[in-house]
C-alpha positions in Angstrom: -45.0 3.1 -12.9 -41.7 3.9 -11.1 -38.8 1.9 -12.2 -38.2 0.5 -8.9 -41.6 -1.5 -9.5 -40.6 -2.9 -12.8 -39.2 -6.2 -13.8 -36.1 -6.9 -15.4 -38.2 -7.3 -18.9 -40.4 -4.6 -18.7 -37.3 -2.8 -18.1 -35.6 -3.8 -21.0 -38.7 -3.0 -23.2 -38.8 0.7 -22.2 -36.9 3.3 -23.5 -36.0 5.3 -20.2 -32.3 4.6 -18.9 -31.2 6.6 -16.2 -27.5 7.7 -15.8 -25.4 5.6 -13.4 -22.2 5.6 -12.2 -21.2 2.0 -11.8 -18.4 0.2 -9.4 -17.2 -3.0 -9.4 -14.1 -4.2 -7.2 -12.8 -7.4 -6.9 -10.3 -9.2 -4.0 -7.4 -10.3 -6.5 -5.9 -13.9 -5.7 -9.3 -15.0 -4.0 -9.3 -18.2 -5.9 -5.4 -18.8 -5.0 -5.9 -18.0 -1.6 -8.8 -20.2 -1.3 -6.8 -22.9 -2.5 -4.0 -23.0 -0.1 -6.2 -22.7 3.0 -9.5 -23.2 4.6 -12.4 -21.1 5.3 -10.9 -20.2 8.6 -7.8 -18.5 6.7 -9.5 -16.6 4.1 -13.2 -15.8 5.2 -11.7 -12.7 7.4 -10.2 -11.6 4.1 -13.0 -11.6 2.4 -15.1 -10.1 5.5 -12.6 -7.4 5.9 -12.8 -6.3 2.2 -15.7 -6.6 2.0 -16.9 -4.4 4.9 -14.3 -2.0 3.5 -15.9 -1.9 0.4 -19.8 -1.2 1.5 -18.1 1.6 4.1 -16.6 3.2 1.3 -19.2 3.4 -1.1 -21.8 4.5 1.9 -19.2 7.0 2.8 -19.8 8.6 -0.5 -23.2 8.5 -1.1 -23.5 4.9 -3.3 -25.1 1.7 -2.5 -24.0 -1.3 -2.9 -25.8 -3.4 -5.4 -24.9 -7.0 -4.5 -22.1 -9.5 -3.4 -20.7 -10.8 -6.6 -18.3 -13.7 -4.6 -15.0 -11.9 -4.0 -16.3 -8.9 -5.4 -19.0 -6.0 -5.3 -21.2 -4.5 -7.1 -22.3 -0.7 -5.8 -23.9 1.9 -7.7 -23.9 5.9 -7.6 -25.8 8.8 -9.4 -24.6 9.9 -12.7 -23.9 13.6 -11.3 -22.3 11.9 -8.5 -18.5 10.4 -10.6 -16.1 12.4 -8.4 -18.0 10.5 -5.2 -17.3 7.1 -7.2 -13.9 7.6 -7.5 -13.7 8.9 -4.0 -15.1 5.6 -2.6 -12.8 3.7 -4.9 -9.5 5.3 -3.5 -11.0 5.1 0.2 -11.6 1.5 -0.7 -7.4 1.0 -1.6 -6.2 2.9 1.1 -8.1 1.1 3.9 -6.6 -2.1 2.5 -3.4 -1.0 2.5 -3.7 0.0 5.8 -5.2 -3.3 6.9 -2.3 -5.0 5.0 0.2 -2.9 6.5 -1.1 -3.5 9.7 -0.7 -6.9 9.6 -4.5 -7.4 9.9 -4.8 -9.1 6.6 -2.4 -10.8 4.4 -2.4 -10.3 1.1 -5.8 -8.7 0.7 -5.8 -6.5 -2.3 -8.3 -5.8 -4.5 -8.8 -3.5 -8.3 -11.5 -1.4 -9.2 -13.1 -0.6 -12.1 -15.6 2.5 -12.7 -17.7 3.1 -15.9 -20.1 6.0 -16.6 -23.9 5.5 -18.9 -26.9 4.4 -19.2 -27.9 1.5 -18.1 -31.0 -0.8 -17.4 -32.6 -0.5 -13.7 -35.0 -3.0 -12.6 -36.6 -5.0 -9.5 -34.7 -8.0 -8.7 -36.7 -10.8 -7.5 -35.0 -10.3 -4.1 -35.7 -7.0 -4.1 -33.9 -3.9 -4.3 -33.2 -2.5 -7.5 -30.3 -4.2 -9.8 -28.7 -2.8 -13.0 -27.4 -4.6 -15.7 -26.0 -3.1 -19.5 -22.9 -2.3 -21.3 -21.9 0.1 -19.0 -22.0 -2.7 -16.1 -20.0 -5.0 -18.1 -17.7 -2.5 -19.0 -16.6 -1.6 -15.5 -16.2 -5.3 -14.7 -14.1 -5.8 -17.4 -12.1 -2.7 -16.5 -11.5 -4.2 -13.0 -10.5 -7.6 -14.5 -7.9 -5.5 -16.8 -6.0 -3.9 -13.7 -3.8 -4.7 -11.6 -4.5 -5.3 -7.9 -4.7 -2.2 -6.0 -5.5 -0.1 -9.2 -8.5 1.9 -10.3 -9.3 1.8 -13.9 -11.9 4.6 -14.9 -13.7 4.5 -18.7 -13.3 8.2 -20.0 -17.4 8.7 -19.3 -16.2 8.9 -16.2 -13.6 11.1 -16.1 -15.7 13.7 -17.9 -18.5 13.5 -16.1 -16.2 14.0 -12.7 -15.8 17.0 -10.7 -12.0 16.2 -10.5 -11.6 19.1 -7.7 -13.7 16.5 -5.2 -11.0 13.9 -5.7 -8.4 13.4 -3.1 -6.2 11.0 -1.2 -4.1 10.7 1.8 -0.8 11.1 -0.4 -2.3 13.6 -2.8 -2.7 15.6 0.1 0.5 15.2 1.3 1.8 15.8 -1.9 -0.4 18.9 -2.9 -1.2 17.0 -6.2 -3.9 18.9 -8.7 -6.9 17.6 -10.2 -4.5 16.4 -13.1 -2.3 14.7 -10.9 -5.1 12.4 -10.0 -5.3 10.5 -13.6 -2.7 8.8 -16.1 -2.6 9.1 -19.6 -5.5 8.3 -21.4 -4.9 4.6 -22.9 -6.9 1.9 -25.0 -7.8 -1.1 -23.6 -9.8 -3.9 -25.5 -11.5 -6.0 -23.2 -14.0 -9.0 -24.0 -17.6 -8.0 -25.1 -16.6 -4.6 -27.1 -16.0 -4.6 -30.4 -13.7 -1.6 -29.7 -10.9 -0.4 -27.8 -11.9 1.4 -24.8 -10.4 4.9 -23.4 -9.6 4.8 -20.4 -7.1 6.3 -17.3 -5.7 4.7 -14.4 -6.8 7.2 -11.0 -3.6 7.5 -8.6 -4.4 7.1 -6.0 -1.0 6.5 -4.6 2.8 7.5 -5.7 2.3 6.0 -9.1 0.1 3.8 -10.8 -0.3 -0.2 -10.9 -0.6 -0.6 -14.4 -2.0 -4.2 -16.1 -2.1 -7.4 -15.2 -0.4 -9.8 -17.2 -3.2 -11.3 -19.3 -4.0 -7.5 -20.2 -0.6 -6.1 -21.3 -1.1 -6.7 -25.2 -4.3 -5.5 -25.3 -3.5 -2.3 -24.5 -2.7 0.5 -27.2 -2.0 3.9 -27.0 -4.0 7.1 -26.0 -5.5 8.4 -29.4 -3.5 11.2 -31.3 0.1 10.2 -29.0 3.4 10.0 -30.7 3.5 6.5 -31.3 5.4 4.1 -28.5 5.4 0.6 -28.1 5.4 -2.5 -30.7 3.2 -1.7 -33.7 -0.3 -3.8 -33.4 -3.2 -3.6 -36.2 -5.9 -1.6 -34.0 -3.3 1.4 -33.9 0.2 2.9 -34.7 1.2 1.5 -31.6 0.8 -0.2 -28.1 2.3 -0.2 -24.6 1.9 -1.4 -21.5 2.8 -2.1 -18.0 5.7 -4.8 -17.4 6.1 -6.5 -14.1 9.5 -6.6 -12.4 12.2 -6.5 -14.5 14.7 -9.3 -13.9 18.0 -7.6 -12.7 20.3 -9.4 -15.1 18.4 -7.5 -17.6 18.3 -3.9 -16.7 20.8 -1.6 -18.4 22.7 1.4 -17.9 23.1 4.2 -20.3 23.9 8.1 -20.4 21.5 10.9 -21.0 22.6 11.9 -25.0 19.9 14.2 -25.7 16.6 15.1 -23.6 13.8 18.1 -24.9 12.4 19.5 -22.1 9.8 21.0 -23.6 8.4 17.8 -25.1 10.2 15.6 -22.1 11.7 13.2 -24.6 15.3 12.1 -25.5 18.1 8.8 -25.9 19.8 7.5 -23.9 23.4 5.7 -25.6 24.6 2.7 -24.1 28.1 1.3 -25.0 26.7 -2.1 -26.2 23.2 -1.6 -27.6 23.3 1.7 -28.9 20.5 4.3 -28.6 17.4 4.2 -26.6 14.2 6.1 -27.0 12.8 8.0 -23.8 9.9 9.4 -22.5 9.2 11.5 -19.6 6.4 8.9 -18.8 8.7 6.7 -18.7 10.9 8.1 -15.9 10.5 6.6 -12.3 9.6 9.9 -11.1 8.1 11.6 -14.3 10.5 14.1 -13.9 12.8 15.6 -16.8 16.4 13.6 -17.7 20.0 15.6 -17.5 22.2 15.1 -20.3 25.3 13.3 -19.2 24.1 11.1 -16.2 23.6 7.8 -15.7 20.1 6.2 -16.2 19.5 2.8 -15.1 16.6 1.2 -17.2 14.2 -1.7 -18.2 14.6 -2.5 -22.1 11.3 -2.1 -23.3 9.7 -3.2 -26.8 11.1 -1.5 -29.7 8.6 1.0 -31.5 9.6 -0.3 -35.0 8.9 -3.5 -36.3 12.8 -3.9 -36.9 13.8 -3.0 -33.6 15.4 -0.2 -34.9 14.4 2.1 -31.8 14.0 -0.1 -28.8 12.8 2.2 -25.4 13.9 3.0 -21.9 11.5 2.2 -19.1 11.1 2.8 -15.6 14.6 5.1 -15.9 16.1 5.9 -12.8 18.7 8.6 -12.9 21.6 9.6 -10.8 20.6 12.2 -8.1 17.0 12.1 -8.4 14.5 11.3 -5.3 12.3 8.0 -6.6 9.1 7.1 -4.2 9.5 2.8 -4.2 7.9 0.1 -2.1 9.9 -1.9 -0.3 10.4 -5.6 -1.8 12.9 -7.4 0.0 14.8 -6.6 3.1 17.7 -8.6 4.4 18.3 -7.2 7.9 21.6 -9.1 9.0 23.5 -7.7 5.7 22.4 -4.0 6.1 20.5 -3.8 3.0 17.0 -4.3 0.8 15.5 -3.6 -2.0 12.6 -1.0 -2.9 10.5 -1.1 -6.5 10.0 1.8 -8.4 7.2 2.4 -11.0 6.9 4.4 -14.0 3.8 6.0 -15.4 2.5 2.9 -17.0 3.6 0.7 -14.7 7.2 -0.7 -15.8 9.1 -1.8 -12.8 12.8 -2.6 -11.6 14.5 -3.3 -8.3 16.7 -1.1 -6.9 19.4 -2.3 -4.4 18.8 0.0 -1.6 21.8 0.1 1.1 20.2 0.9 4.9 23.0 -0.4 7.1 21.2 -0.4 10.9 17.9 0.8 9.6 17.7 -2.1 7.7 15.8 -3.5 11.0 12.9 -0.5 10.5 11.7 -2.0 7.4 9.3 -4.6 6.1 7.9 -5.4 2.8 5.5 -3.1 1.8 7.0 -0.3 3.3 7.0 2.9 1.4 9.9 5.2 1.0 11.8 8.1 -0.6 14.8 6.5 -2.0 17.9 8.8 -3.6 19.5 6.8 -6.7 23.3 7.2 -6.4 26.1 5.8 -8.5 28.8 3.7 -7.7 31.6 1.1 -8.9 28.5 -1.2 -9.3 26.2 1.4 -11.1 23.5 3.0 -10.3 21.4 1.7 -6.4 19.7 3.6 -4.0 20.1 5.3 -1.1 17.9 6.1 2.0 16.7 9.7 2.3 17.3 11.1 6.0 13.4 11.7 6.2 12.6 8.0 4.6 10.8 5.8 7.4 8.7 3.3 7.3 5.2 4.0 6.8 2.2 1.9 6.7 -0.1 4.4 5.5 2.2 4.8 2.4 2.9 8.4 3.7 6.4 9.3 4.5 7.7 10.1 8.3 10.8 10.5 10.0 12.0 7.4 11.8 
């Protein structure tokens, strides 16, 4: 008996469970968006995702499942994770087109990707369905993320051929297989008694970290130096912050900064010393001693406070990739968000002077940071247009 002929008990009964690579994305703010208008407004949405979502996964040799509402369920080989995460990223990228476009509003979605055995059966439509840890764990991993990320279990990212992964601005980029995947983190999520490993794929200049509810259930990769606020599964947690408010951001100087293990403090007149780490640079790049960093307090890693952290720095002179927030044409200027490696964000004041017209929100650009008698902002880069495809042009 092949085990597209069997039902969902006989299924369950036998001891053959093939390896799958499973996919769930879902459209974030469906049930907002539903709410504030009718069908007419947001069935195109949901068409256009979608169809984006089943071209994608076809594109790379899956199938999709089922329609779960807003969201889909597809399914690919076990030999076949590279492909997965390949779909996933087309998936992001189309939408971000779309929304650049003006197509869509608003139409974002997060992804979630788990690796394992799982249960294959006949449903009574037909077709074959799946169900299993491994199923639950990637929905749970695309409930966890932030729209427009891609959370992969670490099943995953060992059974991937990273070298088959690419995106439009890896490409552009030249990242490396590496460059394709965060940190490893822990995340627990509903259902496992556990924390689960996992990295975020980037897909794009930096990653989208955690939604809110998620943010304290996420601890550090295993064997890291210990950053965040102390939590009883682990020496310590972090996570990704939204926006921070700007009457809260602070400025400091570089005091000391290892290259070699890209870590340092940064002293600021008031507060003292901060902890910093590389991953916790806008650009992941190393810190100079003696500039000016402009920062996001984050928690403090002792229970005291006793060594409260730096995120999302931005230093004088370096190049930061942002999105563009706000723009406020008739003044001359805007402002652009910039990302850290787990997702902490500020705002930087951006001046643009007559470009200021060029620009929308959701714009991506290459933004210098400069210092002034107002502290640190940031300044257009002569090749910074605006591009729709998150790729960077000349105007």
């Amino acid at each position: 008996m092949t085990s597209d002929q069997i039902t969902l008990m006989e299924a369950l009964r036998s001891t053959e469970r093939p390896t799958k690579v499973i996919l769930f994305a879902d459209l974030a703010g469906s049930t907002e968006m539903k709410s504030k208008v009718g069908e007419v407004g947001w069935l195109p949405t949901l068409g256009t995702f979608l169809d984006i979502a089943t071209t994608a996964t076809a594109e790379h040799g899956g199938t999709v499942v089922k329609y779960l509402g807003d969201g889909i369920l597809a399914v690919f080989d076990g030999d076949h994770a590279a492909e997965a995460i390949c779909a996933a990223i087309q998936i992001q990228e189309m939408l971000h087109s779309e929304n650049a476009d003006l197509i869509v509003a608003d139409c974002l979605a997060s992804v979630g990707i788990a690796t394992g055995r799982v249960v294959e059966y006949e449903a009574p439509s037909g077709g074959l369905d799946y169900v299993g840890s491994v199923v639950d764990l990637a929905a749970r991993l695309c409930a966890s993320g932030n729209p427009q990320a891609i959370w992969v279990d670490s099943a995953t990212v060992a059974a991937a051929i990273m070298t088959r992964v690419s995106s439009k601005i890896g490409r552009v980029h030249g990242f490396t297989s590496d460059d394709y995947l965060s940190d490893e983190w822990r995340v627990k999520v509903k259902g496992f008694a556990k924390p689960v490993r996992y990295r975020e794929v980037i897909w794009h200049t930096s990653p989208f970290g955690a939604r809110n509810e998620t943010v304290d259930q996420i601890s550090e990769r295993p064997g890291a130096t210990p950053l965040g606020q102390p939590g009883k599964d682990g020496p310590g947690s972090i996570a990704a912050q939204s926006s921070t408010p700007l009457d809260e951001l602070r400025e400091g100087v570089v005091r000391r900064w290892d290259t070699t293990r890209g870590q340092g403090f940064i002293t600021t007149p008031a507060d003292g010393d901060y902890y910093i780490d590389r991953r916790f640079v806008a650009n992941g790049d190393n810190l100079a001693e003696g500039r000016t960093v402009r920062f996001a307090p984050h928690s403090p890693i002792t229970p005291d406070g006793s060594r409260p952290v730096a995120a999302c720095a931005v230093q004088e002179g370096h190049l930061v990739h942002g999105t563009v927030h706000r723009v406020l044409p008739h003044k001359g200027f805007g402002f652009v968000d910039v990302v850290d490696q787990l997702g902490n964000r500020q705002s930087l004041f951006v001046h643009m002077g007559p470009r200021a017209s060029e620009f929308r929100t959701g714009h991506h650009v290459i933004v210098e940071a400069v210092r002034n008698y107002k502290g640190i902002s940031g300044r257009l880069t002569e090749e910074a247009g605006p591009a729709d495809d998150g790729v960077e042009r000349a105007a």
